[in-house]
C-alpha atoms as one frame of an Amber mdcrd trajectory, in Angstrom:
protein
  13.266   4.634  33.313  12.873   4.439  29.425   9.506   3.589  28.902   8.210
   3.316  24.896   4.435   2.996  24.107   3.157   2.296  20.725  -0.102   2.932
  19.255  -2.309   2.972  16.396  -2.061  -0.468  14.779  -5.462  -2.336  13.840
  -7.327  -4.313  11.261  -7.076  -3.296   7.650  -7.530  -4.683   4.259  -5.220
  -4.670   1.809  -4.143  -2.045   0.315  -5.468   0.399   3.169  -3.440   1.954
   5.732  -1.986   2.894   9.363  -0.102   5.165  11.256   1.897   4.058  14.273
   3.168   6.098  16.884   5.466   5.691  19.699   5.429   7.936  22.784   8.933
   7.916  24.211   9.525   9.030  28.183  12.829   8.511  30.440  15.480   9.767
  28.224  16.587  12.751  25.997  14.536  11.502  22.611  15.978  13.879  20.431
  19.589  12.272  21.637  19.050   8.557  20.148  18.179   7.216  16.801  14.945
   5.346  16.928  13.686   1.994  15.093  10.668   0.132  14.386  10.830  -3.784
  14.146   7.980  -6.293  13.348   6.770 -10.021  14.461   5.201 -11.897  12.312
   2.809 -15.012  13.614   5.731 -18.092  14.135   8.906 -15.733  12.592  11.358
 -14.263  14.341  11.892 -10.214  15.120  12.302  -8.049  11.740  14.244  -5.022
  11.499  11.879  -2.396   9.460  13.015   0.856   9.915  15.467   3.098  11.649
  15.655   7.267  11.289  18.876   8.991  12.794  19.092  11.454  15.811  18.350
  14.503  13.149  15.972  12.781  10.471  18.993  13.513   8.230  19.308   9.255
   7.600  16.812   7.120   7.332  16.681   3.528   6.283  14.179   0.661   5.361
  14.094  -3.109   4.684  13.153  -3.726   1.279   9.693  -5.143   1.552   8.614
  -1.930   2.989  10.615   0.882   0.704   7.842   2.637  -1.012   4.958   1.717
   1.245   6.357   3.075   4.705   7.575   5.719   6.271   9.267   6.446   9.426
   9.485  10.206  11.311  10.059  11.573  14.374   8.799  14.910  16.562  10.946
  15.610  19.077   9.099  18.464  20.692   6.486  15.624  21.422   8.936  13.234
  21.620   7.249  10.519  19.081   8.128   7.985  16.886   5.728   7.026  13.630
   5.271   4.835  11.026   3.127   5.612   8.183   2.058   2.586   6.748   0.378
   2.694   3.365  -0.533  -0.087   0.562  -0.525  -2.730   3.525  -0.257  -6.460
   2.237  -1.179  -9.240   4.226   2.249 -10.611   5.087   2.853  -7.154   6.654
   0.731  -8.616   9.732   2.632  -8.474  12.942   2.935  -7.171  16.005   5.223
  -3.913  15.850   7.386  -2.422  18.551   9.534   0.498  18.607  12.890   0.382
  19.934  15.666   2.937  21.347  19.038   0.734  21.689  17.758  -2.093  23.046
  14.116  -1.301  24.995  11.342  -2.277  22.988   7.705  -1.215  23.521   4.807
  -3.458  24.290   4.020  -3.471  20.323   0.696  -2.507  18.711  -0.151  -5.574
  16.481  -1.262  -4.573  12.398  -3.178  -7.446  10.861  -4.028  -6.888   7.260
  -6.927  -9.813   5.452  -7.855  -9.590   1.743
């Protein structure tokens, strides 16, 4: 059973920072490209990120080039997102996602 479980969001002001990390279990991780996707309060899913099976491609939305950034460990088979210069519309609840299973989330809200 694929089972994803993401971690580390929290409250921050702006400007401040987080690291997410998702803990992958069920399937080869090193075999699959991974993604992170966000919910914002009454909007619909958001792609953010997505690294390739090697870390040799990785791609952002364009809010977040600059601010995040998205790696993987395969020996511990995780997931993260650094998250740095956080604004306030980068609240939401954030899930990782391997095809189509998607973690619980970890929710990031950022205040001024």
């Amino acid at each position: 059973e694929v089972r994803l479980v993401e971690s580390g969001g929290g409250s921050v002001y702006s400007g401040g920072s987080l690291r997410l990390s998702c803990a992958a279990s069920g399937f080869t991780f090193s075999d699959y490209p991974l993604s992170w996707l966000r919910q914002a309060p009454g909007k619909g899913v958001e792609w953010v990120s997505t690294i390739s099976r090697d870390g040799g491609i990785i791609q952002y939305t364009d809010s977040v080039k600059g601010r995040f950034t998205i790696s993987r460990d395969d020996a511990k088979s995780t997931v993260y997102l650094q998250l740095n210069d956080l604004k306030i519309e980068d609240t939401a609840m954030y899930y990782c996602e391997k095809e189509t299973v998607r973690g619980q989330g970890t929710q990031v809200t950022v205040s001024s």
